[in-house]
N, C-alpha and C positions, 0 to 999 in steps of 0.2 A: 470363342474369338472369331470374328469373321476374315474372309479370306485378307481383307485390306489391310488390320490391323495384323494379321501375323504378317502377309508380306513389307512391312512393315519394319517388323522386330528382327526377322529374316533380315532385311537389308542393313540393317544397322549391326544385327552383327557380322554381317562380310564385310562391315564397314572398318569395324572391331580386327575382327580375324587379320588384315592387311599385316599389322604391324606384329601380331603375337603368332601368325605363322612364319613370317618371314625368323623371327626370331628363332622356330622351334627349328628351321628348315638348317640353318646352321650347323645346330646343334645333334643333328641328322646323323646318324651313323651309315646309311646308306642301305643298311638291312632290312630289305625287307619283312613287314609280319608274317609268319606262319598263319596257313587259314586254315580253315577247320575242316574237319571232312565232310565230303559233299552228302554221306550217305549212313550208316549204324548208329551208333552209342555215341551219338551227342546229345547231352542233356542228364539228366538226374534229378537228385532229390536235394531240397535245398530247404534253411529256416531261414529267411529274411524278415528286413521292417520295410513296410510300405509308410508312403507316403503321409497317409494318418499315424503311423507311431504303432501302429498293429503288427504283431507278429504271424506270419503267412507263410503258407510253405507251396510246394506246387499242387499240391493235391488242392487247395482254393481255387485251383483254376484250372478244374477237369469239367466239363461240362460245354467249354466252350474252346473255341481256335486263339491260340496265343501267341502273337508277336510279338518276340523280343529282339530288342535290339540293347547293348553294352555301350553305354560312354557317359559322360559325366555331365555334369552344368556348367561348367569350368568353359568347356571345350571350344576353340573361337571358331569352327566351320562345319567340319564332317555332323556333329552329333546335331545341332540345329538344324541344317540341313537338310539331315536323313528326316528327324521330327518332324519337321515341316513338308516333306513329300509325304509320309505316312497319312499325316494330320487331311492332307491333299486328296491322297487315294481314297480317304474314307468320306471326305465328301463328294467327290466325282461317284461313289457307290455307297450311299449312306446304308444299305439294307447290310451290308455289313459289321453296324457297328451294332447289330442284335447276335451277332456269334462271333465274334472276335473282341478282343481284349489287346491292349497294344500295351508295352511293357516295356518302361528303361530301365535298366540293370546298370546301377552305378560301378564303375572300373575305379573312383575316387574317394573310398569311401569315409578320407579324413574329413571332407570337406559335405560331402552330400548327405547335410540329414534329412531327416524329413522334412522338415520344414522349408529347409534350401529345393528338394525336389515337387514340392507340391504349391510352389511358388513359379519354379520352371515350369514345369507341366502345363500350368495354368494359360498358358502362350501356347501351347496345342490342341488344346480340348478336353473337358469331361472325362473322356473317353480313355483318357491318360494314367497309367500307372507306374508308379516309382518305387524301385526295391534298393536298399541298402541295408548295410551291416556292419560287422564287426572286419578290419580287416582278414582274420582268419576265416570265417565268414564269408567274403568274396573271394577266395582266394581259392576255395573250395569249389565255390560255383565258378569259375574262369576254368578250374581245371576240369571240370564234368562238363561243360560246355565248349570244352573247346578253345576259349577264347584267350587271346595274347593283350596282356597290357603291361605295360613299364612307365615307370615314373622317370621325366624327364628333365634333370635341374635348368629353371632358368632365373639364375643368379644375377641379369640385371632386368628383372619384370618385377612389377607389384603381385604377379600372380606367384612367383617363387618357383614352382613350377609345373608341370602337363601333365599328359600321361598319354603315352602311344601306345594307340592299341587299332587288332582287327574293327571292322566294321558293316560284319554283315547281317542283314536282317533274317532271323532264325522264325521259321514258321511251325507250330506244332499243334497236333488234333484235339479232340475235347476227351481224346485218350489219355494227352500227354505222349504223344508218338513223335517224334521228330518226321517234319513232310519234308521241308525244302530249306536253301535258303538263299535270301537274294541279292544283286549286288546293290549296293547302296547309292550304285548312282543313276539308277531306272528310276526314270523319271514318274511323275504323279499317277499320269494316266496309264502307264504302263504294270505299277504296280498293282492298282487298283481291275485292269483287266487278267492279271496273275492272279491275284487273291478271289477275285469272280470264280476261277475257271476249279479251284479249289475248296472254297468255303461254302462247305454244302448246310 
């Protein structure tokens, strides 16, 4: 997808987001998410379906540097957003996308099959990969990962309802070592000179 055309889809879902954030803002309980630790044992061992219908586990993706990031297709700001920066950094430093691997990990997993996420995907690049599963399934990799998500009812949307959750981008080696992780609202170019200074 070229930059005009995601900026694009980009727009049009903040265009989207307006009315389905305000709604979620509401229904806010004011708590903040728990974030994950900046530093040990985040991350683990995991069996998901990617995006083609295939069953993967993490060891698929030892050899190279893996960004993951957690949120849904559902989502009307943050998860587009972050995709769309990601999608950004990788081409302000395309020599990256020979050792890294970018990865969304569905928090929704009633909703996101394969099919749904390799359709999303397809508005970031190639370069895109989509994991989901069974809810118990995710529920296990949120909890080896660190990561918070809750299902949020909205009782007068066609979407029914959200899912709040962290939203930070989790960087790990062609070890599978947990390096870093970042915040989600560093911009293109910022990422993309982070992940230089890293991806060796």
């Amino acid at each position: 997808m070229t930059n005009r055309m995601r900026t694009l889809f980009l727009g049009l879902i903040a265009l989207a987001a307006a009315v389905a954030t305000a709604a979620v803002m509401l229904l806010a309980t004011g708590t903040p998410a728990p974030r994950p630790a900046a530093a040990g044992d985040v991350g683990g061992a995991f069996t998901l379906t990617d995006q083609d219908g295939r069953r993967v586990t993490e060891a698929d993706f030892r050899g190279r540097y893996l960004l993951l990031f957690f949120g849904f297709t559902n989502c009307p700001d943050v998860c587009p957003m972050t995709l769309g920066r990601i999608a950004d950094a990788l081409d302000i430093a395309p020599a990256l996308k020979e050792k890294l691997t970018p990865v969304l990990v569905s928090v929704d997993p009633e909703r996101d099959t394969p099919a749904n996420l390799k359709a999303y995907l397809a508005f970031f690049g190639p370069e895109f990969r989509g994991l989901t599963g069974s809810p118990a399934e995710i529920a296990a990799v949120l909890k080896a990962y660190k990561v918070y998500a809750k299902r949020t009812e909205l009782p007068d949307s066609a979407l029914e309802y959200t899912m709040d959750h962290s939203s930070l981008i989790f960087l790990y080696g062609p070890d599978g070592a947990f390096i870093t992780a970042f915040d989600p609202s560093l911009d293109a170019a910022g990422l993309a000179a982070e992940l230089t200074k890293t991806v060796r």
